[in-house]
N, C-alpha and C positions, 0 to 999 in steps of 0.2 A: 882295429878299434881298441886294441888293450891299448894300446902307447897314448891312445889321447884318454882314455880313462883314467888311467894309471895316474896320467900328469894330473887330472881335474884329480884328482884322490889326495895327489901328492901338496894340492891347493889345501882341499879343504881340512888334512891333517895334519898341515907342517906349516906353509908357506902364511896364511892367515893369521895365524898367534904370533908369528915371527914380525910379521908387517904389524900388527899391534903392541908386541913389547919392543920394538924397536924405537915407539914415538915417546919421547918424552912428556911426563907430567902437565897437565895443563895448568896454569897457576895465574889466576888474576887477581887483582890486591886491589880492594874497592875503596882502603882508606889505610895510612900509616900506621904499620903493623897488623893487619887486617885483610886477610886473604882464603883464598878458597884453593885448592888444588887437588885436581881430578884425575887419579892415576887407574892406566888401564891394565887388565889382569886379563884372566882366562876366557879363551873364546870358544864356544860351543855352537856347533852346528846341527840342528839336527833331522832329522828324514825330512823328505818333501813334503808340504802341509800345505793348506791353505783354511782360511775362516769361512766358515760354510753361513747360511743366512740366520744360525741363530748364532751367530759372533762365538759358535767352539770351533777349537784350530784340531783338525783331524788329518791324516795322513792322506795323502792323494796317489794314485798311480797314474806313471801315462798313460793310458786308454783314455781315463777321465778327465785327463786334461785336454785329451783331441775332442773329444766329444764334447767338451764344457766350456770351449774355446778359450781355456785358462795358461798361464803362464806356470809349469814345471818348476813350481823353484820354493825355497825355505827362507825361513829369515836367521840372520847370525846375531848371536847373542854376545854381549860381552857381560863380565865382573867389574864392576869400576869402584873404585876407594875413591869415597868425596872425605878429603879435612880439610876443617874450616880451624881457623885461627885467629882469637882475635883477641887483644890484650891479655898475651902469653899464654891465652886457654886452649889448648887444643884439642876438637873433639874430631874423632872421625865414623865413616855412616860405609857399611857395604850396602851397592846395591848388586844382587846377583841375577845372570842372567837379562842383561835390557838390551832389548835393539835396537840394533842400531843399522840397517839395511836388510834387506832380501838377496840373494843370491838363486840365479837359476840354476836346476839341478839336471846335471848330464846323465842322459838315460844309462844304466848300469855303473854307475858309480857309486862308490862303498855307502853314501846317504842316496841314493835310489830305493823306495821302499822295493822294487824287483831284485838288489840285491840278494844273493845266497838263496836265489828260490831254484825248483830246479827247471827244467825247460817246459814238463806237465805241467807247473805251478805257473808260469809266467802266461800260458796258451789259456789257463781255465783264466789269468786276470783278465784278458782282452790282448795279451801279446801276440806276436807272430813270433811262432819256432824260430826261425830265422833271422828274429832281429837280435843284433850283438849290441847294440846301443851304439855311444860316443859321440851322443845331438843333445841338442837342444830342445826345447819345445814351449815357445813362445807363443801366446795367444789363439794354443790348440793348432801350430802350425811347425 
């Protein structure tokens, strides 16, 4: 199970920010000399969460996603620089942290809130001693 963790780890710390500053600038021009362009930054992933029924986004463990027949996963954030330009004025706007999809999160993977607990601590959440992780867990399944 390390080799398929490690890979999901090697995603969500490396491979992610790489596939995001690899695309270039988005740039639409709605009128001569006149355009907008949306450049992507830094992507932050963080623990498994989900919006509970008062719309707060709180940390989740698998147990309660078996039990709550929920999908294990997070949402990835990006940093986007919007400039706008328009008769040679250029302003530009951070917006930090916006989503831009969910990602499901692989049981023992370094954003697994069971990460770094120790195997007492993962038994009193609702884990089994026994489980190494390296799954999924899609719609509590």
């Amino acid at each position: 199970m390390s080799h398929q963790i490690g890979t999901f780890d090697h995603l969500i710390k490396f491979d992610l920010q790489e596939v995001i500053s690899s695309e270039p600038p988005i740039k639409v021009q709605y009128k001569k000399g006149c355009y907008y362009v949306l450049s992507f930054g830094d992507v932050y992933v963080p623990p498994a969460s989900f919006i509970d029924e008062n719309r707060i986004i709180r940390r989740i463990n698998p147990r309660e996603a078996r039990d709550r027949n929920l999908t294990y996963d997070t949402p990835i954030y990006v940093d986007i620089m919007e400039t706008h330009t328009e008769d040679s004025i250029t302003r530009e706007k951070k917006h930090t942290r916006v989503m831009i999809g969910r990602i499901p999160v692989m049981v023992g993977a370094v954003i697994c809130n069971l990460h770094g607990m120790t195997t007492s601590e993962r038994v009193e959440a609702g884990e089994c001693e026994f489980d190494k992780g390296g799954y999924f867990i899609v719609n509590g399944k």
